[in-house]
N, C-alpha and C positions, 0 to 999 in steps of 0.2 A: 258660699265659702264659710267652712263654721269659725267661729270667734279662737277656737284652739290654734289657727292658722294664722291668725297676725298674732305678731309680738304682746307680751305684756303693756299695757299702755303706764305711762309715771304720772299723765296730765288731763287732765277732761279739762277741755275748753268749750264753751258755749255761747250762741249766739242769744241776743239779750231780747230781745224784744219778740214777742208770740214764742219762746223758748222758757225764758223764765217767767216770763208776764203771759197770763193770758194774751188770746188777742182781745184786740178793740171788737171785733166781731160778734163770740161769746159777754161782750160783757155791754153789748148795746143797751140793755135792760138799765144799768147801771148808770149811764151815761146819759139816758132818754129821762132818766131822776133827778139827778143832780141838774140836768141845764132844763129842766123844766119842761122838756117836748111831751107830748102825749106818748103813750108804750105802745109800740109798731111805728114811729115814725122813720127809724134808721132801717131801711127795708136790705141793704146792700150787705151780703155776707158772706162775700170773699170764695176762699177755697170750701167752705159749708156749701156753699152755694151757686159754682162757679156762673151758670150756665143764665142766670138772674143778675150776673152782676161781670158785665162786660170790659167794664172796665177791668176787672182782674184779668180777665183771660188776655187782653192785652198787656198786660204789664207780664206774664206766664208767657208771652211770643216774644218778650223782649221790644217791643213796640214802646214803652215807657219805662221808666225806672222804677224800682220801690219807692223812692223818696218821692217822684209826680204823683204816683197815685195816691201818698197820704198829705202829699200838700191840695190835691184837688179833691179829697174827701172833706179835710181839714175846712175848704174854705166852701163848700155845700152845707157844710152844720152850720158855720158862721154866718152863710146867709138867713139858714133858718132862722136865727135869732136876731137878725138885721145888723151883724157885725162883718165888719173885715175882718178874715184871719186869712194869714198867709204864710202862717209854717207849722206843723204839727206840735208843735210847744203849746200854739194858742189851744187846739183840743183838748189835748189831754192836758193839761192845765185848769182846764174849767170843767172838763169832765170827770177827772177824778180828785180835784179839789188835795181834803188832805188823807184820801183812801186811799192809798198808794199800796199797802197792805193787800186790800182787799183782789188785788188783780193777778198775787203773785201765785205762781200755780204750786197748790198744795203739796206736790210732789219733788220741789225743790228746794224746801227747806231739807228733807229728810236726805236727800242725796248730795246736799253740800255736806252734809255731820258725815254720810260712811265714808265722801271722798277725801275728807279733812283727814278725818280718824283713822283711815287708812294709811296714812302717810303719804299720800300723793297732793299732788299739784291740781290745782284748777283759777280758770281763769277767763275771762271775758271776750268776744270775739266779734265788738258789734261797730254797722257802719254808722247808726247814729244815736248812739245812748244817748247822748246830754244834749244832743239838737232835737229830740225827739221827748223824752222821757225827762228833759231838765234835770238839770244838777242837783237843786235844792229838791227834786224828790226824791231821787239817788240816794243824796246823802240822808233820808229820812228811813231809810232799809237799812237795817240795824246789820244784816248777815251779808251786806258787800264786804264790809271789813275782812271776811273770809276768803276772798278772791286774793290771790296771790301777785295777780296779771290783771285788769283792765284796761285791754285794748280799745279805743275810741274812735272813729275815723273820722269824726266833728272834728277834730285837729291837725288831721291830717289831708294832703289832697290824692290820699288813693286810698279807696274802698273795694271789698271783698266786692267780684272775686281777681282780683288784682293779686297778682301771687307775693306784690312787695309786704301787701295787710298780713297776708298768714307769717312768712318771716319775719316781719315785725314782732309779729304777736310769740312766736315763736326764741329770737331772741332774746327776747325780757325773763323766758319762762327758764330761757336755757335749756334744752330739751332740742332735740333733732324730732322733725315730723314725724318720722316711723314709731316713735312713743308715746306720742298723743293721739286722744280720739276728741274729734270734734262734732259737733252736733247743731242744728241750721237747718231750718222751716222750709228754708229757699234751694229749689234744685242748684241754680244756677251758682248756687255758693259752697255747695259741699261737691257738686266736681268741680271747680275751682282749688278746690282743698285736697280731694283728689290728686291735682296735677301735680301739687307740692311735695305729696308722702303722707299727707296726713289720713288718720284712720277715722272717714268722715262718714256721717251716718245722717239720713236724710231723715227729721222728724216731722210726721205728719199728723198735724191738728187737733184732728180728730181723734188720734188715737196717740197720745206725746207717751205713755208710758213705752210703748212698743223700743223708741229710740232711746230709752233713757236707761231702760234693760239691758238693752245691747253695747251700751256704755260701758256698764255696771258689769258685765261679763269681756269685755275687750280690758278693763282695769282693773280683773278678777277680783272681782267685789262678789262674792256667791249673795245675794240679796237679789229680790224680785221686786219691783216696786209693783203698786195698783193706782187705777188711775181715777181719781175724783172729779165726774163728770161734775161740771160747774153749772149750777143751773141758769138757763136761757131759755129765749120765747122758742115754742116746738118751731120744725122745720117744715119744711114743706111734704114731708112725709108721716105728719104728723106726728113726730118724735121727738123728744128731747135730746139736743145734741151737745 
């Protein structure tokens, strides 16, 4: 369906984590630095890699949640280093220290400035920013302040794709779903958003401008973005991905 066929959008909403941040996956390199492991020890690399890393594919059949799989990655590095950890705060905590900057994807500062500048609305759509991503590193990204909406689901006890998260998220914005376009890593949460009215567009990893264009054309933004492959150890196809 082309983008001429859904409504003008007033609101880009976005989910926060592998959306605006890199993933944890792309940025092993980084994290294999900082906590001091040798580089190749995080061998596990998600939707890069699905077919190596089993445990994703299970969480992808709905067999586990998003938040098991990164509390049962979370506490695999903490063994590595002879620690308990048992909630994603402890990771990324000690793995990106006070680099919070460094993981935010290149392509996100420039598309808060055309959706701000535009006059539309945007706003946050995640099920666990501050349980995941902590507060105080939050508050250390200068350009949340731009977010009109952050929605949280740390605070709440229903997380996307729960249709009460997108209403939620929805009445703070003011806005009726058929004027927002939302964007979200996770199949399971952009037909979720789907079921609401929202104009949800499935971004995939590997390729985030693709979803971030189609944004930018649902909220006639005439802008193309490009996308700044992050550098990581090659793949198994001996590529950089």
């Amino acid at each position: 369906m082309s983008n001429l066929a859904y409504q003008e959008a007033e609101a880009l909403i976005l989910d926060f984590g592998s959306v605006i941040t890199l993933t944890m996956f792309e940025t092993h390199h980084l994290s294999e630095k900082e906590l001091g492991l040798p580089q190749g020890t995080l061998t596990w690399m998600g939707p890069f890699d699905p077919e190596r890393d089993k445990l994703w594919t299970s969480m992808q059949r709905d067999e586990i949640s998003e938040r098991e799989y990164w509390i049962t990655r979370s506490k695999e590095v903490g063994n590595l280093l002879g620690e308990d950890w048992n909630h994603m705060f402890d990771f990324i905590s000690r793995a990106r220290g006070n680099n919070v900057e460094k993981i935010i994807r290149p392509e996100i500062i420039q598309m808060i400035k055309l959706v701000k500048s535009s006059g539309k609305k945007i706003a946050i759509l995640s099920n666990e920013l501050d349980l995941f991503f902590g507060k105080e590193n939050r508050e250390r990204l200068d350009f949340m302040k731009e977010f009109d909406v952050i929605w949280d689901g740390t605070y709440y006890d229903f997380l996307k794709p729960d249709a009460r998260a997108y209403q939620s998220c929805l009445e703070k914005l003011g806005l009726e779903a058929e004027k927002c376009v939302f964007v979200d890593d996770q199949n399971r949460n952009v037909q979720g958003a789907k079921e609401v009215g929202l104009q949800a567009i499935h971004l995939d990893v590997r390729e985030p401008q693709v979803a971030f264009n189609k944004a930018l054309e649902r909220l006639r933004i005439n802008v193309q973005l490009k996308h700044v492959k992050p550098k990581i150890r090659p793949n198994h196809q001996g590529e950089e991905t």
